[in-house]
C-alpha positions, 0 to 999 in steps of 0.5 A, a space after each residue: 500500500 501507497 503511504 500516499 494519502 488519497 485527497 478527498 472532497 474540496 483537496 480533490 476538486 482543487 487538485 482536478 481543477 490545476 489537473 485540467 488546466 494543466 491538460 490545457 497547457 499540454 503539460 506531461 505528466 512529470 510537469 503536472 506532478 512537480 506543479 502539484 507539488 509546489 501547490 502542495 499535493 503529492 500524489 504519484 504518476 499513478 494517481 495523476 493518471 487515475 485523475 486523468 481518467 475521471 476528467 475524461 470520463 466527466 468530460 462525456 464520451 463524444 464530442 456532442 456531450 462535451 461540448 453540450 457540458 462545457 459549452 452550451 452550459 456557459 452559453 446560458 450564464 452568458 446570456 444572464 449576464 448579458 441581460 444584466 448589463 441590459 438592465 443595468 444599461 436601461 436604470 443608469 439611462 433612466 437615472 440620470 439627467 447628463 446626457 453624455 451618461 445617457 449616451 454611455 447607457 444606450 451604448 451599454 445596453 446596444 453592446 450588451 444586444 449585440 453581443 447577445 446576437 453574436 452568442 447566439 450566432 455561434 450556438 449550432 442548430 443541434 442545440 437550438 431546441 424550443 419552439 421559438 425557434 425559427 429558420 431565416 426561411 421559415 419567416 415570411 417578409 413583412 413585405 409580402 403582407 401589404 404588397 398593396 401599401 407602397 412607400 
């Protein structure tokens, strides 16, 4: 038996955590084992590869479930966020009386939509599920309702 002691609970999490950042930065295993120990965990090759495998194994087995938990999990955040800023954009422009305060909040909330269109422009349409969804080719134009009404 190992004198090692096996980490447990928030240790775990936090040794996981530096784990996956170290996968990132595509680190072999004896630069993750010295980084671990300059954190002040010790664990063995054999143990850093057992973490490795619960990292995987978490992650999702194709590339849909990873992306789906990694991804599109942050997508929804992001979108919170961004209705914040809009609200938070809307009660500075209602506040205040400067006008150059006024311009700032309608560039915040304009921003803020912007870039919610571009988050959702990057979502794939494997994952746009729901009802109000629409295709561009789904939409009818406006146009065509009152062809009679010409400008």
């Amino acid at each position: 038996m190992s004198k090692e002691e096996y980490l447990k609970g928030e240790k775990k999490e936090r040794v996981l955590g530096s784990i996956q950042k170290y996968i990132a930065y595509r680190m072999d295993n004896d630069e993750m084992i010295n980084n671990l120990k300059d954190l002040g965990y010790d664990i063995s090759e054999r143990t850093l590869r057992r973490y490795k495998q619960e990292i995987r194994e978490n992650a999702g087995n194709t590339i849909s479930e990873i992306y789906q938990h990694e991804i599109v999990d942050n997508f929804i955040e992001d979108i919170f966020t961004m209705k914040q800023l809009q609200r938070e954009g809307w009660r500075e422009y209602n506040v205040t009386r400067v006008p150059h305060n006024k311009l700032k909040a309608l560039a915040l909330v304009r921003n803020a939509t912007l870039d919610k269109f571009k988050l959702y422009g990057n979502v794939p349409f494997k994952f746009r599920l729901g009802k109000k969804l629409r295709n561009a080719y789904d939409i009818k134009d406006a146009g065509d309702e009152h062809k009679d009404l010409k400008n």
